[in-house]
N, C-alpha and C positions, 0 to 999 in steps of 0.2 A: 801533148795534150792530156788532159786528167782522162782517163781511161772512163769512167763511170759519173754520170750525171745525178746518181743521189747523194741526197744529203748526211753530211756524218751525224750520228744521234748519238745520246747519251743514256746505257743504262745502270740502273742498280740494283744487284743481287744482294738479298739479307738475311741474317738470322739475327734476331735478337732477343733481349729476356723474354718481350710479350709474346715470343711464339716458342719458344724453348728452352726450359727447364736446363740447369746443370749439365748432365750427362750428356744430354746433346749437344751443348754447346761445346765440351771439351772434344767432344767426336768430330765436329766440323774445323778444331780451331788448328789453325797453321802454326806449326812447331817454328818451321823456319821461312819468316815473311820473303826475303830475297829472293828464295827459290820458288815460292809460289808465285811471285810475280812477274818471276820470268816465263814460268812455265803458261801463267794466266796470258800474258804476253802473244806467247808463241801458237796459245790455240789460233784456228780458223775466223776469220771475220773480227779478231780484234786488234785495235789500231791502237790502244792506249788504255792502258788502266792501273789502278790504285785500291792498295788495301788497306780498309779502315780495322783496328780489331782493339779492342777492348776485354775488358772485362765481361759486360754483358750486351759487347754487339760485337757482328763480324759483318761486314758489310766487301762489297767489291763493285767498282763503278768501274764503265769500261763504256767506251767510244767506238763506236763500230759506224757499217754502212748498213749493214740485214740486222736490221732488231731481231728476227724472230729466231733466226739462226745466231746468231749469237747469245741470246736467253740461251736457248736451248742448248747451248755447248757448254756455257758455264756453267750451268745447273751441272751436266753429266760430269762435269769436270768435277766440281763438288760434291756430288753423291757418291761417288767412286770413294772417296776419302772416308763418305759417314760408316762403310762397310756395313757392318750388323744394324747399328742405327738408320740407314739408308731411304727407310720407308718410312719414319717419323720425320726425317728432315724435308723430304718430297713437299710434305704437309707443312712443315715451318718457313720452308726457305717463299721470303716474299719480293716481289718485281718491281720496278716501280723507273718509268719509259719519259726522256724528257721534260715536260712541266713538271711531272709527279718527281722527277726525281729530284730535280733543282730544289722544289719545295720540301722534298726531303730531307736534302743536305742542308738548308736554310734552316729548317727547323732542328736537325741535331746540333750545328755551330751557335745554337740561341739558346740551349737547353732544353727543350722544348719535350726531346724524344730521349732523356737521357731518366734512369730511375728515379733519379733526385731530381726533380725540376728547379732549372735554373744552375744548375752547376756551373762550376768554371773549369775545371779538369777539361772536361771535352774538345774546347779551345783548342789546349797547348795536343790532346791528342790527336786532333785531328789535322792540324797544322804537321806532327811528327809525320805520320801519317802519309802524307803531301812529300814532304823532304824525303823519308824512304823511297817512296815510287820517284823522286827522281834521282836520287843515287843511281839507283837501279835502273835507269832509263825509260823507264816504260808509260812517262808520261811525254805528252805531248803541248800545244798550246791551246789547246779548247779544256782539259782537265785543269791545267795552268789558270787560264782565267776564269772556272769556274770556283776554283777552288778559291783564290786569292780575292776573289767577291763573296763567297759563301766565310770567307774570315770576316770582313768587313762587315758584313751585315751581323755576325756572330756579337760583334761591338756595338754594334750600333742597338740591339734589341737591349744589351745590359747596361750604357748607357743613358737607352730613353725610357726603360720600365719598370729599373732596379729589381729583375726576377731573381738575378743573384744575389741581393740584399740580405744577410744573415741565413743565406741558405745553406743546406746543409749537403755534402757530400757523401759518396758512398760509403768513406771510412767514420766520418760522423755518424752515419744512419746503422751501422755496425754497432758505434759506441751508444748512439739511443737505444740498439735494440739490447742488449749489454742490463742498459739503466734499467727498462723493460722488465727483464728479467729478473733480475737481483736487487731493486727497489732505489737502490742507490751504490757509488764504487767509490763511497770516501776512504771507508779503511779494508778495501779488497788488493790483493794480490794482483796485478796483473803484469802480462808477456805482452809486446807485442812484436811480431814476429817478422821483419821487414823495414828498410827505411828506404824506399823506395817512396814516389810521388802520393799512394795511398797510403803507406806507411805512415808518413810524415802528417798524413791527416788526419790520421787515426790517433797517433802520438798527441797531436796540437789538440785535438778533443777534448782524449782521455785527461790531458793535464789540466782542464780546466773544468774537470767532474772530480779528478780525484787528490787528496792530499796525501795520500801516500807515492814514494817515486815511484814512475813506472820502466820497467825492466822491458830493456829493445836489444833485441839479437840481431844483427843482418851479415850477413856471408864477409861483404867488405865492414869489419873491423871499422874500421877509422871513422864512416859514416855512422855507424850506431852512437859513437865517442861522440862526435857534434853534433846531433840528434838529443843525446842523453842531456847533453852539455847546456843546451837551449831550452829544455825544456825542467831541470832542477831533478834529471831522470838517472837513470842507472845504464849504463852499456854493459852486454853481457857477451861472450866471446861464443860465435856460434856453434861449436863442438862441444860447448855445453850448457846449451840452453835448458838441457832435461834438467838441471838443476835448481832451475827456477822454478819449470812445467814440475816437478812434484808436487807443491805446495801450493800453487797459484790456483786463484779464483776464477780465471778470465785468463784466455789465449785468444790472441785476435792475428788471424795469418793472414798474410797479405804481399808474400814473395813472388819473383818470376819464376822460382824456382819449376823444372818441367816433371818431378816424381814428386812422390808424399815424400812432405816430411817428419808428419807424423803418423805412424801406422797402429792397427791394432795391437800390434804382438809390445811395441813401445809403450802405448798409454795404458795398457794392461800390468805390463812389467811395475812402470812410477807409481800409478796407482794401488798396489799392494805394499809401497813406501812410503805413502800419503799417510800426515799427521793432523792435516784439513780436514775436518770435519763436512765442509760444504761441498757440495756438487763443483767438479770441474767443468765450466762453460768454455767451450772451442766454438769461435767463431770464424768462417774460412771465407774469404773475401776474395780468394786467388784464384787464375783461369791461369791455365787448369789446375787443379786442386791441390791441396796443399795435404789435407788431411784425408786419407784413408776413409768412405763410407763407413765401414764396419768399424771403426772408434765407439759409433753410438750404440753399438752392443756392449761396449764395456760399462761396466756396475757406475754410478754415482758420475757420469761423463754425459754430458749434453750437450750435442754437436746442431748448428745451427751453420747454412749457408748463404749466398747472393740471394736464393726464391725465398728468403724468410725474410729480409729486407722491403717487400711489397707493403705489409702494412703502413714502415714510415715513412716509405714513399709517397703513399696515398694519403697522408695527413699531411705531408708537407706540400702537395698540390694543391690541396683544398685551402691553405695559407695563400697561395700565391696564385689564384681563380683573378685577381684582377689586374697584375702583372702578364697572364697569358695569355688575357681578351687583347691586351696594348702589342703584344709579341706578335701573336697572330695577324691583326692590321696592318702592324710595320709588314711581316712576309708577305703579305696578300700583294700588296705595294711593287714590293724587291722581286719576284717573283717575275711578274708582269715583264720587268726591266729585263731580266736576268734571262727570261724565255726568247727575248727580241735580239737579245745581244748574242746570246746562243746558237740564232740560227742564222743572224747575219752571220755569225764567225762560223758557223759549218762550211759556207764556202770558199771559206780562203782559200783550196786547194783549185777549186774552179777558176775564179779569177785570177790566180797567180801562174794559172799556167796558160792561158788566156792572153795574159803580159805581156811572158816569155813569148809566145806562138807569135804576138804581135812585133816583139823585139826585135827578132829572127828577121821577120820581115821587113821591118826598119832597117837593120843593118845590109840584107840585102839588094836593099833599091837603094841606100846608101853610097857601096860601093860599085853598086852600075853607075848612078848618076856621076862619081865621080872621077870613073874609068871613060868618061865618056866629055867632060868638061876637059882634062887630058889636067897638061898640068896645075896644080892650086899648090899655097903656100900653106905653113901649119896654122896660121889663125884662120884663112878660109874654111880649110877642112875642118875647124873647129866651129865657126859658125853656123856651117853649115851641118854639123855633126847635133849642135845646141837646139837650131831650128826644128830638125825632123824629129828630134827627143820631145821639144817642149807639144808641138802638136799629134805627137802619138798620146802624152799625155793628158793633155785637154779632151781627147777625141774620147780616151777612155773612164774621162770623170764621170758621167751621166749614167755609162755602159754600166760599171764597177757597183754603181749605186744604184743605179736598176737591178742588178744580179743580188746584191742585199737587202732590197727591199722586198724583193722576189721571196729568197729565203724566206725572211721573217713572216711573210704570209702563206708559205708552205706552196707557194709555186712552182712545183719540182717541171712544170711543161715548161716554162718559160726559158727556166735554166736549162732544162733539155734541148731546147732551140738554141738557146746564144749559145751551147758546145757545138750543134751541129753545124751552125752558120759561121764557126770559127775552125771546124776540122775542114771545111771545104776551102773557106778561105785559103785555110794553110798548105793545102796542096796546091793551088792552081799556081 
């Protein structure tokens, strides 16, 4: 029998832009997802859970039976990590229990909660996302179908509100904030540093602000080459990118790389080999960071990061105020569904062993009645095998669907009754 009469809940632990800056964010972020998701795993009270992480969110949703105890363990789980930072992240890291969380997840697979409202990145990340935790085993079937629903509706908001219609992404909102700055980048110098999924966004941008080619470094070679190739660009061999960064206008980084890869003592060195006249703009898009803080102490060098981003973020919201009045109704909607199906699916584990306890019993008045009829042939004992199956079944059609009705209205007494009236059963 299921050991415990509550019902499994869903929570989510987060940090994201809107609660913490840069520096925190690299402080919380997991080097190595695998291993944090076993070890998230393996804490007290958690039965299933998945890491979201991004650029500018870290999020971790986890299926338990003790919400509070389980908050509370992931949290210490996580503060442990922020070390020196520990006491800012106390303050960032936000909760978010059941309905709220669903609506959470609904609203980041819609774009909704993402910088750029209406993105499409988010999508394929949070689907990756999903595939990670179940390599890694640590997902179950309540994460499974929340997530494979929180896709679906991710669709369904971009194709009934068009939010993603010429909307712009992270690596776009780098190349606006670029324009921003430098008024225009038709005849500027630029790197961009990475041909990775931002990469690639940033590249597709900049090729349709600037007529001069633009110069992509990335660790793998051969992807810079068709990258360069598609876009009428330049491939540069990553050992010596510095040869570009002397004279460039605009650096825009956007690796997974896990150290800088450009530091102060570097853009100090080119920069005294600089025949440019104009301010060097580095812009750093990477978690964790690509560029060295202390770059922006070097002379004629302007270092901008993810938090300088907020402005075009907030211009391109105010574009799309009536694509996320339409997003918002669809979720209010999904939502509703998505809560009901939720908590009928929390007891699977109730009813399934409910089955079993009845099965048992089945099979044991089975082979009395049939020890006791003496001899039968194999299609007897198979009708009679059929018989006592198909009215355990029927008997427990009403039971099954009363216990998920039950759920869905958070009738945890009820469910506490059908266990106890079935652990007695099962002894006598």
């Amino acid at each position: 029998m299921h050991s415990s009469t509550k019902i499994d809940r869903v929570i989510n632990v987060r940090v994201t832009y809107k609660t913490a800056r840069v520096p925190l964010m690299e402080a919380v972020t997991f080097k190595d997802k695998e291993k944090a998701l076993a070890e998230i795993r393996s804490l007290e009270n958690v039965e299933e859970c998945l890491l979201l992480q991004t650029c500018n969110r870290i999020e971790i949703f986890v299926v338990t039976e003790e919400v509070e105890r389980a908050v509370n363990t992931v949290k210490d789980y996580w503060l442990k990590r922020a070390t020196a930072h520990a006491e800012e992240a106390s303050t960032a890291i936000e909760t978010a229990i059941d309905n709220e969380a669903f609506n959470h997840l609904l609203r980041v697979t819609s774009g909704l909660e993402s910088m750029v409202i209406g993105e499409d990145q988010v999508l394929n990340q949070v689907w990756n996302a999903y595939l990670e935790a179940e390599n890694a085993k640590t997902v179950g079937p309540i994460i499974k179908h929340l997530f494979n629903r929180a896709m679906t509706v991710g669709r369904r908001v971009r194709n009934e509100t068009g939010i993603n219609k010429g909307a712009v992404s992270i690596g776009s909102a780098a190349v606006e904030l670029a324009v921003n700055l430098l008024g225009n980048l038709e005849d500027k110098k630029i790197l961009v540093m990475g041909a990775g999924e931002i990469g690639t966004l940033v590249a597709k941008a900049l090729a349709r602000r600037c007529l001069s080619p633009i110069f992509i470094a990335n660790r793998t070679h051969e992807r810079a080459i068709k990258l360069a190739a598609d876009l009428s660009g330049q491939a540069v061999m990553f050992d010596q990118f510095e040869e570009v960064l002397v004279d460039a206008d605009v650096v825009i980084c956007s690796t997974s790389a896990p150290h800088y890869l450009l530091t102060r003592e570097m853009v100090s060195r080119l920069m005294k080999q600089r025949t440019n006249k104009n301010d060097l703009v580095i812009i750093d898009i990477s978690n964790p960071r690509n560029v060295e803080k202390a770059v922006q102490e070097v002379a004629s060098t302007k270092l901008y990061n993810i938090d300088d981003l907020q402005l075009i973020a907030e211009k391109n919201k105010k574009e799309r105020e009536k694509s996320i009045e339409k997003a918002v109704k669809i979720l209010s909607e999904e939502v509703v569904v998505l809560n009901q199906d939720m908590k009928s699916f929390s007891v699977r584990l109730i009813i399934s062993s409910l089955l079993s306890q009845a099965e048992k019993v089945r099979q044991k008045e089975l082979t009395t009645a049939l020890n006791m009829i003496g001899d039968v042939d194999e299609r007897e004992r198979e009708i009679l095998d059929n018989l006592t199956s198909i009215l355990l079944k029927q008997t427990f059609v009403p039971i099954v669907e009363n216990l998920r009705l039950a759920a869905k209205n958070g009738d945890e007494q009820l469910i506490e009754l059908a266990v106890k009236l079935f652990e007695k059963t099962g002894k006598n």
